[in-house]
C-alpha positions as CSV (number, residue, x, y, z in Angstrom):
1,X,25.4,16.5,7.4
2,X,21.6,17.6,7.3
3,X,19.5,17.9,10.3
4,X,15.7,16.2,9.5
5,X,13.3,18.4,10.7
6,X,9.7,16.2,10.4
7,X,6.6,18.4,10.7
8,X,4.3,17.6,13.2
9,X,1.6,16.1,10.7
10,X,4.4,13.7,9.1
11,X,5.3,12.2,12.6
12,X,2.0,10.8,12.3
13,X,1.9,9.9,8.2
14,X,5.0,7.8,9.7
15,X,3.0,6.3,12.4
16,X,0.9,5.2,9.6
17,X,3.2,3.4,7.3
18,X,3.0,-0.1,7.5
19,X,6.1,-1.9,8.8
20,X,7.3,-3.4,5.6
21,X,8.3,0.2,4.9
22,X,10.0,1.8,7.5
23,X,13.5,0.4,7.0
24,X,13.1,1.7,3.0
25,X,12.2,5.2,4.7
26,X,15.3,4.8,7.4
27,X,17.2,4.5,4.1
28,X,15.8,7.6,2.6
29,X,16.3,9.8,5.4
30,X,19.7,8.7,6.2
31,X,20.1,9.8,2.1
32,X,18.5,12.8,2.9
33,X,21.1,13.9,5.8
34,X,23.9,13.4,3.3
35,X,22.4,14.2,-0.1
36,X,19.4,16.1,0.4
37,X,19.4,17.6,-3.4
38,X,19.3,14.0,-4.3
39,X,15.3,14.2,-4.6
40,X,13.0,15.5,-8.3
41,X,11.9,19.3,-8.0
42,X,8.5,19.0,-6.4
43,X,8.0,21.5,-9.4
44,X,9.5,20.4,-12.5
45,X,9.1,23.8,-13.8
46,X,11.8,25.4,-11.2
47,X,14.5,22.7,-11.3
48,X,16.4,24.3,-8.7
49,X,13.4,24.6,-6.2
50,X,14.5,23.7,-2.2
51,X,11.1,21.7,-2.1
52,X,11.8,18.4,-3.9
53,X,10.8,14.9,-3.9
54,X,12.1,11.3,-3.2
55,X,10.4,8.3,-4.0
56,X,11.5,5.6,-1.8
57,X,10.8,1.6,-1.3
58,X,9.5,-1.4,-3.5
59,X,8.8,0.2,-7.1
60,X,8.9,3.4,-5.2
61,X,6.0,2.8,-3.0
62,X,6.5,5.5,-0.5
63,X,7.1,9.4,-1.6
64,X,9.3,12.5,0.4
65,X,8.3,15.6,0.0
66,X,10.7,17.8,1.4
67,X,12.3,21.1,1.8
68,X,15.9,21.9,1.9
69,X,17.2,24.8,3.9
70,X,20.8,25.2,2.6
71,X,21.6,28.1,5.2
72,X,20.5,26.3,7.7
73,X,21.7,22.8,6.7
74,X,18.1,21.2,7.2
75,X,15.8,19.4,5.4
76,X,12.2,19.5,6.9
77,X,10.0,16.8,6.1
78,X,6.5,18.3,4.6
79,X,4.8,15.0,3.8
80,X,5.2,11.3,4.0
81,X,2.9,9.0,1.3
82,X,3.1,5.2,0.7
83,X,0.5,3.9,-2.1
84,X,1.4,0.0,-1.5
């Protein structure tokens, strides 16, 4: 299992989401400690890349961006977006 690290900044982008969302981005998290490699490459041109992506809610509302830490077993939380 994955430790979540959030940065400072994406406590508050969390904060932020409106309530609708947070269960969706419970879900995603509780993916994240289990199957962090789940997410897209942030950068499609390095498909093995530890920064990566997960879209998450309604039609994919709400956005991960993320970076695993295999060594470590962490994934640290780099920003938190919802477009709904």
């Amino acid at each position: 299992m994955y430790l979540i690290v959030p940065d400072p900044i994406t406590l508050d982008q969390v904060a932020a989401l409106p309530v609708t969302a947070l269960l969706h981005y419970a879900e995603a998290l509780s993916l994240l400690e289990l199957k962090p490699w789940a997410g897209e490459p942030q950068n499609r041109a390095n498909p093995d890349g530890a920064v990566r992506r997960l879209l998450f809610g309604a039609h994919g509302a709400g956005q991960l961006v993320y970076l695993v830490v295999e060594d470590r077993q962490e994934v640290h939380l780099l920003r938190v977006l919802w477009l709904d």
